[in-house]
C-alpha positions as CSV (number, residue, x, y, z in Angstrom):
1,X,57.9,22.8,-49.5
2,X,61.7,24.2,-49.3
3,X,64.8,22.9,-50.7
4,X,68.2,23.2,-50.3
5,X,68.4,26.4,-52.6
6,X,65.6,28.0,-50.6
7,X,67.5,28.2,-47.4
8,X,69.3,31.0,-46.9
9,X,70.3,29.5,-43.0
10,X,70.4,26.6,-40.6
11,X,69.5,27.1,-36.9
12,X,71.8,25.4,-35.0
13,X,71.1,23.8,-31.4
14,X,71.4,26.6,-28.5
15,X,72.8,25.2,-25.6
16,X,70.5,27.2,-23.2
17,X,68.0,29.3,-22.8
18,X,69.1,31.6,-20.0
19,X,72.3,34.2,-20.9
20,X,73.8,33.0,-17.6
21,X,74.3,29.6,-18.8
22,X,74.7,30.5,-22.3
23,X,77.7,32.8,-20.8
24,X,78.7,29.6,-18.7
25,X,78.7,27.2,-22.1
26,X,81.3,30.1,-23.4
27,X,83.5,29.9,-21.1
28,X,83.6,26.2,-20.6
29,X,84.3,25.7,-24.5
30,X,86.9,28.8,-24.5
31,X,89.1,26.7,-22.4
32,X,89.0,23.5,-23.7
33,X,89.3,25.0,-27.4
34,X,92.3,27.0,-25.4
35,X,93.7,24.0,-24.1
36,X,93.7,21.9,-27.2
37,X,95.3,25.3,-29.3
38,X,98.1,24.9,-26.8
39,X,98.3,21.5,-26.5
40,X,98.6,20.8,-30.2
41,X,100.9,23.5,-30.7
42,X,103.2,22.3,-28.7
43,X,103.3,18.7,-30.0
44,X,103.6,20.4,-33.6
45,X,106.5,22.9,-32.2
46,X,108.0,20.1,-30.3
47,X,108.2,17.9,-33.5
48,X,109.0,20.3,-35.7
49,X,112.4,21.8,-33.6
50,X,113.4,18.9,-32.0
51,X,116.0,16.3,-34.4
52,X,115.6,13.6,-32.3
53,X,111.6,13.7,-32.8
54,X,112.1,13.7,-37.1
55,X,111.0,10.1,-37.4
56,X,108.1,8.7,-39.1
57,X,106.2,7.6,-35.7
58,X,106.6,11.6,-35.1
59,X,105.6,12.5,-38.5
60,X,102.6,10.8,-38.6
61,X,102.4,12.7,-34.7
62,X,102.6,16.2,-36.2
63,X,100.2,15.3,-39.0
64,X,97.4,14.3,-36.2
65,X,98.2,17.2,-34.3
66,X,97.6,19.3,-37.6
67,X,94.1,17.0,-38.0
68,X,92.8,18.0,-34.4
69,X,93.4,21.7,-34.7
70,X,92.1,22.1,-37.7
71,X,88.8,19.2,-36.5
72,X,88.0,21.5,-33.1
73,X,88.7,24.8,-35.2
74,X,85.9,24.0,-37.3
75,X,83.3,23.3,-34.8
76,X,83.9,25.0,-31.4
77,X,84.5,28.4,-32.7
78,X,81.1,29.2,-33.9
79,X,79.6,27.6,-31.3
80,X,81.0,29.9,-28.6
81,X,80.1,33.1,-31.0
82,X,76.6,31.6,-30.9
83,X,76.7,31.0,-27.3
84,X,79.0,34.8,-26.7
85,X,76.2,37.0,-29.1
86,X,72.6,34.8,-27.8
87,X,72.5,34.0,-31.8
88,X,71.7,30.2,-33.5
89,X,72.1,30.8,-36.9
90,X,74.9,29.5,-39.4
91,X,74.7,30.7,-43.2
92,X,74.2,28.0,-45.6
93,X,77.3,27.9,-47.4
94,X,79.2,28.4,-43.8
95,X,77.5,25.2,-42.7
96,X,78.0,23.4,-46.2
97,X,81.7,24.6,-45.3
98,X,81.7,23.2,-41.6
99,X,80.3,19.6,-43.2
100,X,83.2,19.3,-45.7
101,X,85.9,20.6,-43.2
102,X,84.5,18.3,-40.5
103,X,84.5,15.1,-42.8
104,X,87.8,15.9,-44.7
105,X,89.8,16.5,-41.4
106,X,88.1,13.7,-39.3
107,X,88.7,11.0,-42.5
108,X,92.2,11.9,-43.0
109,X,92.9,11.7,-39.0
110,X,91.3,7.6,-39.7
111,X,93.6,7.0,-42.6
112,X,96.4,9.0,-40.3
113,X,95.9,6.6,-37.4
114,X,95.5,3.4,-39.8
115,X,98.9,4.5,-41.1
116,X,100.2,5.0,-37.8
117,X,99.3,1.4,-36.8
118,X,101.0,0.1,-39.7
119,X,104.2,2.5,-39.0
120,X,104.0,0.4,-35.3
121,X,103.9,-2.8,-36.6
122,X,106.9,-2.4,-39.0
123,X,109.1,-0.8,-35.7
124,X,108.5,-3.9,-33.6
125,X,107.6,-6.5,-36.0
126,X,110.1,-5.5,-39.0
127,X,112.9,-3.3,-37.3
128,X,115.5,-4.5,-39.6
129,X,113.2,-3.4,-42.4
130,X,112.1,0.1,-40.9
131,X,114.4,2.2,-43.0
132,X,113.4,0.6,-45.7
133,X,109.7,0.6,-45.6
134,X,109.5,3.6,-44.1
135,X,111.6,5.8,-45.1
136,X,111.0,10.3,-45.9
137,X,109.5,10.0,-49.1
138,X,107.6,6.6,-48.5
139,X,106.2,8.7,-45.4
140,X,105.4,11.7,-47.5
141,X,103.2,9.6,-49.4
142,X,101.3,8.0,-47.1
143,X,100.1,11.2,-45.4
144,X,99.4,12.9,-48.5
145,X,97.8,9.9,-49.5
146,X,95.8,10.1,-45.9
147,X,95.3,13.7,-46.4
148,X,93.9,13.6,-50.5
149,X,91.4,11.1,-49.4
150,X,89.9,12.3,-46.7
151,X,89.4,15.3,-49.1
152,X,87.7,13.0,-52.0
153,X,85.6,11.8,-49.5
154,X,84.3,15.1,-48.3
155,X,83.9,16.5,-51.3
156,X,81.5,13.4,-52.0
157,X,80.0,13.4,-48.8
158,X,79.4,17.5,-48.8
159,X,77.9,17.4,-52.4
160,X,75.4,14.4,-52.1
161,X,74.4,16.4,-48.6
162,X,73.4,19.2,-50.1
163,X,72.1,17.9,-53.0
164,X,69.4,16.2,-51.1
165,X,66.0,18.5,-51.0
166,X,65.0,19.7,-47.4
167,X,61.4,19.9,-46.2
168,X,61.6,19.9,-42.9
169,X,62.4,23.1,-41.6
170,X,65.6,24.3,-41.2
171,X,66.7,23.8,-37.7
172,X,69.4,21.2,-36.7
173,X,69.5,19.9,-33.4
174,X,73.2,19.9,-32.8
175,X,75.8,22.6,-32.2
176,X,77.4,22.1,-35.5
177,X,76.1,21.4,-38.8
178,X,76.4,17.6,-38.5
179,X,75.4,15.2,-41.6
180,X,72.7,13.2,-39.6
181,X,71.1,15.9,-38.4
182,X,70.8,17.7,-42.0
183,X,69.5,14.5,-43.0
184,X,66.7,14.6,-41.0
185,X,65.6,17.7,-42.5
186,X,65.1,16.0,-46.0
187,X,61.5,15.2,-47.9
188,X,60.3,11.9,-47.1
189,X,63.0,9.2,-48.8
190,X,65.1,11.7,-50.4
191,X,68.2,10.6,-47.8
192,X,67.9,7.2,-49.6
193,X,70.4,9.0,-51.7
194,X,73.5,9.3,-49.1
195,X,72.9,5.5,-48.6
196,X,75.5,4.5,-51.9
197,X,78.2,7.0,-49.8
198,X,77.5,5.7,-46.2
199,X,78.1,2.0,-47.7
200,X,81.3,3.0,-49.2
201,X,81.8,5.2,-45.2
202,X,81.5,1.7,-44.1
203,X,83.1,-0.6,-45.9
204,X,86.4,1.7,-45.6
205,X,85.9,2.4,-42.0
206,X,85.5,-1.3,-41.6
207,X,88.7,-2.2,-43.8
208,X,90.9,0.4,-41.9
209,X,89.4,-1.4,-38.6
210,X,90.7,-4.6,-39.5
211,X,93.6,-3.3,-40.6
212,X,94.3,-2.0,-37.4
213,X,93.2,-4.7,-35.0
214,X,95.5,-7.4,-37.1
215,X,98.4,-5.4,-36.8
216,X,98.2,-4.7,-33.4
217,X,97.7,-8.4,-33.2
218,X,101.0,-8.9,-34.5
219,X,102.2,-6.1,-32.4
220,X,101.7,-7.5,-29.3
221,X,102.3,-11.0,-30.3
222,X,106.1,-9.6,-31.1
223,X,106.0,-7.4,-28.0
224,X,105.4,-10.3,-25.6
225,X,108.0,-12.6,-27.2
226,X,110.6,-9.9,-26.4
227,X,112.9,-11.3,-23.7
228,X,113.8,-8.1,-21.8
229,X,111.1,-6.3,-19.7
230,X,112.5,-3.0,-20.4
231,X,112.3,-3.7,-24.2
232,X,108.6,-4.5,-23.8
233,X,107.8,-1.3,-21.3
234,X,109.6,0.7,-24.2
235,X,107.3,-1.4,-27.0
236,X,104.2,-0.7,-25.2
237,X,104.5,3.0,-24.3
238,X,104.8,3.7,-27.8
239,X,102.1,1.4,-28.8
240,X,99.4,2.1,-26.1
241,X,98.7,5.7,-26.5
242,X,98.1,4.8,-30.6
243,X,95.8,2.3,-29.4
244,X,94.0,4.9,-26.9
245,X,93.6,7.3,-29.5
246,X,92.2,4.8,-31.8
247,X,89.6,3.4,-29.3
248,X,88.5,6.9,-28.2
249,X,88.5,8.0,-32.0
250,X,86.6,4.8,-33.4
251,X,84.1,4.3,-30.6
252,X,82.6,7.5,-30.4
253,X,82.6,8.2,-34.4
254,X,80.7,4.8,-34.9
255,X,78.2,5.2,-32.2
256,X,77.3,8.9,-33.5
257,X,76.9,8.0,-37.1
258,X,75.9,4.0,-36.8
259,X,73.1,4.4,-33.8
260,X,69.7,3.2,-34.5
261,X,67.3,6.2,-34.3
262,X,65.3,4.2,-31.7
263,X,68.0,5.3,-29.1
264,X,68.2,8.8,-30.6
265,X,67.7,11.8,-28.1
266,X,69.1,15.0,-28.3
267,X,70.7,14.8,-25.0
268,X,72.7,11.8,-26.2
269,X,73.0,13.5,-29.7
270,X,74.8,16.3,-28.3
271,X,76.7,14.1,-25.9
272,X,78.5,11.6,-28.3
273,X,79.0,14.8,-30.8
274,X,81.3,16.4,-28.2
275,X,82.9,13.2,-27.2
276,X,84.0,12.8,-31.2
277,X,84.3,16.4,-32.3
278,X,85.7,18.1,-29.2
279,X,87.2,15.6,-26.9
280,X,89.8,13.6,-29.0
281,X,91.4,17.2,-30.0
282,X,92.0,17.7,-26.8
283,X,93.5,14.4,-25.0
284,X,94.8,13.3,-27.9
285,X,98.4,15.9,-27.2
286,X,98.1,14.6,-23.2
287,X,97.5,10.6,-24.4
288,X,100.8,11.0,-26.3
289,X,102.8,12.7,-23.8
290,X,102.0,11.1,-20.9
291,X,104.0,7.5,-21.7
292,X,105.9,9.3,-24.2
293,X,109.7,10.0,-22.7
294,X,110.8,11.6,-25.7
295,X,108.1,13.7,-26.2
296,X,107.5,15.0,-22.7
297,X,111.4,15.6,-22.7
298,X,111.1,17.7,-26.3
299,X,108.2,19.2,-24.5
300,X,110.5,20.5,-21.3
301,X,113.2,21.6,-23.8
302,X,110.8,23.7,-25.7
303,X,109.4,25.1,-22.4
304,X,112.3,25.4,-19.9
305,X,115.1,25.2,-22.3
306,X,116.5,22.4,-19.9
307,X,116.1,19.0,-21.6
308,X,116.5,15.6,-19.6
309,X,120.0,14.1,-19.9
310,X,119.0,10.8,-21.3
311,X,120.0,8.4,-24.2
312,X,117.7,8.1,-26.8
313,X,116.7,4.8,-28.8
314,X,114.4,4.4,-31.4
315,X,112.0,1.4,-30.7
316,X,112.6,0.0,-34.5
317,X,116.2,0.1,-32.9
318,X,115.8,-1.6,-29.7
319,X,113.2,-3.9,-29.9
């Protein structure tokens, strides 16, 4: 029988068994780690030089785009090296590492988006209060506030983990170390002990859900009470994208970590692991861009120096 302290490494899942396709799993996660490195940077560059983007809608912007580079950088890096040098190991403390990076960065980018909803609701539904509510230092707080929980929680999460004795080998069938699947490693009931945390996981996940869906109840109840059509096409571009993110972000997290194991397969393990860990990083930069005229016109500036000759108005402003 081994434990946690007997285990010197995890074996993680290999993608293939044949170097050509190993080779071919490489490449493929090179550019779409590339893609989101260069996507996020921008977003974060574009925010960060731009004056008209220094508002708390692209704040909160930045902050995700901070969450997703950090999310994929824990994950899709060693999974290439494993692919790149034919290898599946991960030291124990570099996997313990990879849990509590994963669930600190992919909590605070829940509370980040729950903020984000509210940050919506208060430009359409409160404009004349937006300053107010929202101002630079009430802004600060809320993403520090985002960002210090989601590191609570994974120092929680990562401790309990570990604590709990494995007996069952030490191979995880994912590409990452991913909590579930260490789970499964553990001596006959001993998991019973992460069950007090996932409860809490739950019941937060479940309260920011709520959160979310009421506001953007109000959202839209506002939005469609707005007389002008351009004021609503302006309400909704900014709105949408947030909700995209949300659904994308929220769906795919709660079917990897809520499934029933009767549905379990490693095929679909691996699947819904790369549609929450590796996708959202990436089309998150290209969700908010794409409806987004004052982002994709901070984007051109930053790239061609040329910026669109257009007058900008904040949605708390016109709506």
């Amino acid at each position: 029988m081994s434990n946690g302290s007997s285990i010197a490494e995890f074996l993680l899942l290999a993608f293939a068994d044949t170097r050509e396709l190993q080779l071919l799993h490489f490449w493929l996660f090179l550019g779409i780690y590339l893609a989101a490195l260069l996507a996020n940077g921008l977003i974060i560059t574009a925010v960060a030089c731009d004056h008209r983007l220094h508002t708390p809608m692209y704040f909160f912007l930045l902050n995700l785009s901070l969450l997703d580079l950090g999310s994929i950088s824990t994950t899709v890096p060693k999974a290439m090296a494993n692919s790149l040098w034919d290898t599946r190991a991960i030291s124990y403390p570099g996997c313990a590492a990879q849990v509590f990076l994963l669930v600190f960065l992919i909590s605070a980018e829940y509370f980040i988006l729950t903020v984000m909803a509210y940050d919506r609701y208060v430009a359409i539904c409160k404009p004349l209060h937006y300053g107010t509510l929202l101002g630079s230092r009430a802004c600060v707080h809320m993403a520090a506030a985002a960002w210090g929980s989601g590191f609570l929680y994974a120092v929680l999460h990562t401790a309990n983990t570990f604590s709990v004795p494995l007996c069952q080998g030490n191979a995880v069938d994912q590409f990452f170390c991913e909590i579930p699947q260490i789970l499964k490693l553990a001596c006959s009931d001993a998991y019973l002990r992460e069950v007090g945390v996932l409860v809490v996981a739950v019941c937060l996940a479940v309260g920011c859900f709520v959160f979310i869906v009421l506001s953007y109840g109000q959202i839209f109840r506002a939005v469609l009470r707005i007389p002008s059509e351009q004021g609503q096409h302006k309400a909704f571009s900014t709105c949408l994208p947030h909700l995209a993110v949300v659904s994308l972000f929220i769906s795919t997290g709660t079917f990897a970590y809520l499934k029933p194991p009767s549905i379990s397969s490693p095929s679909l393990d691996l699947l819904v692991a790369v549609l929450y860990s590796v996708v959202p990083p990436s089309l998150n930069p290209l969700i908010y861009s794409m409806r987004n005229h004052e982002v994709k016109d901070a984007l051109r500036k930053l790239i061609t120096g040329s910026p669109r000759r257009e007058k900008y108005q904040c949605v708390a402003c016109s709506v």
